[in-house]
C-alpha positions in Angstrom: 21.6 -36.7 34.2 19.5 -38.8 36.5 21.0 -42.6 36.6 18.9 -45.2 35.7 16.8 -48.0 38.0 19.7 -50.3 37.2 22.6 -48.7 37.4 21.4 -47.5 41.1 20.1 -51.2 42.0 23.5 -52.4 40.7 25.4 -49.8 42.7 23.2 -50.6 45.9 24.3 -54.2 45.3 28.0 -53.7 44.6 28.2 -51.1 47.6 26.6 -54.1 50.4 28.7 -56.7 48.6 32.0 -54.6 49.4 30.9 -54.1 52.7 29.2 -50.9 52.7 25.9 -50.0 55.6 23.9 -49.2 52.6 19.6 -47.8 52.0 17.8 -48.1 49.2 14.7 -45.1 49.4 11.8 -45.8 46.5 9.2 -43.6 45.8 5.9 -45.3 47.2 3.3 -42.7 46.1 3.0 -39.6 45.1 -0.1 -36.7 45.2 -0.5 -33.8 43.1 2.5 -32.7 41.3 5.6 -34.7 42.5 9.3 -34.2 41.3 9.9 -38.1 40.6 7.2 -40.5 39.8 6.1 -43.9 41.9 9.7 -46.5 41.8 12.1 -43.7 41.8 14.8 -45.1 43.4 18.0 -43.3 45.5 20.7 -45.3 47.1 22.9 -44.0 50.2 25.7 -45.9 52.2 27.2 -44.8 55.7 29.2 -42.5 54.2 26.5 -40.2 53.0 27.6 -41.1 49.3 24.5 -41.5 47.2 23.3 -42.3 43.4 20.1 -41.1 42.2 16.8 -39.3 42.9 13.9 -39.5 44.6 12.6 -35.7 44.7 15.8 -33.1 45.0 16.6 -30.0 47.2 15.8 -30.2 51.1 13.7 -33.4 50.6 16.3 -35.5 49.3 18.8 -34.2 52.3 16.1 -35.3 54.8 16.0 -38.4 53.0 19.7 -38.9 52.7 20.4 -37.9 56.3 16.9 -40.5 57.5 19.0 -43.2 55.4 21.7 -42.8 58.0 19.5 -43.8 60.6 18.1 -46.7 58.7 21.5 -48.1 58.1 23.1 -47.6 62.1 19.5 -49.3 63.5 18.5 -51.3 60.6 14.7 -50.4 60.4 12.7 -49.4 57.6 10.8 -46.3 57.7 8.2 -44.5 55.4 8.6 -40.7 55.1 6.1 -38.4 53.9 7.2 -34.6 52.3 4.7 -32.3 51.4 4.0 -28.4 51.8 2.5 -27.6 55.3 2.4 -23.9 56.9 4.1 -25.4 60.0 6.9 -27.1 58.2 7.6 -24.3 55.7 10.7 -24.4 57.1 11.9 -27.9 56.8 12.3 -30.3 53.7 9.0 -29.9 51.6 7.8 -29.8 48.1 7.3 -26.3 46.9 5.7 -28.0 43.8 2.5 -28.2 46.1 2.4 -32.2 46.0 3.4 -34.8 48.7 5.3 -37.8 48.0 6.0 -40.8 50.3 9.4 -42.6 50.4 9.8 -46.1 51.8 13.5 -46.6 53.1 14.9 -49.9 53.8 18.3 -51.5 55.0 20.0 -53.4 52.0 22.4 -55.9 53.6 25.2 -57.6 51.0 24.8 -61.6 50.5 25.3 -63.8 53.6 27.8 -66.4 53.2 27.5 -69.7 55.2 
């Protein structure tokens, strides 16, 4: 069962709040056929812990492992997974589609 938009939006919240490095990666666009549509939305912290989908298999691993990046420097990145004869190798769609994923820092609420 795939969670819904809330419950991983909520989760992202509640894990930043308790003081968790936590990404959110979204599903920007999508060409061809695609596992998860456009807003598709998986949340990871530091911890490699994670709650939802944004395509499955060796893409979502590339995705979970790019998170960890995102949340030791902070930037957001876009990544782009599609099926290439030089990357047969690496994370890819075998659907024949691409998909981009934007993934971004989420940072709990500042307190002054």
């Amino acid at each position: 069962m795939i969670s819904t938009d809330t419950d991983i939006l909520a989760t992202a919240e509640a894990w930043a709040k308790a003081g968790r490095g936590v990404a959110l990666a979204t599903v920007i666009e999508t060409w061809g056929s695609a596992p998860r549509p456009v807003g598709s939305h998986l949340v990871i912290d530091n911890e490699g812990n994670f709650l939802g989908s944004v395509s499955g298999g060796c893409v979502e691993g590339a995705v979970v492992e790019e998170a960890g990046e995102v949340i030791a420097d902070g930037r957001p990145r876009t990544l782009e997974f599609g099926v290439a004869d030089e990357t047969a190798w690496k994370a890819g769609l075998s659907c024949g589609g691409r998909i981009k994923v934007f993934v971004e820092p989420v940072r709990g609420k500042e307190t002054n």
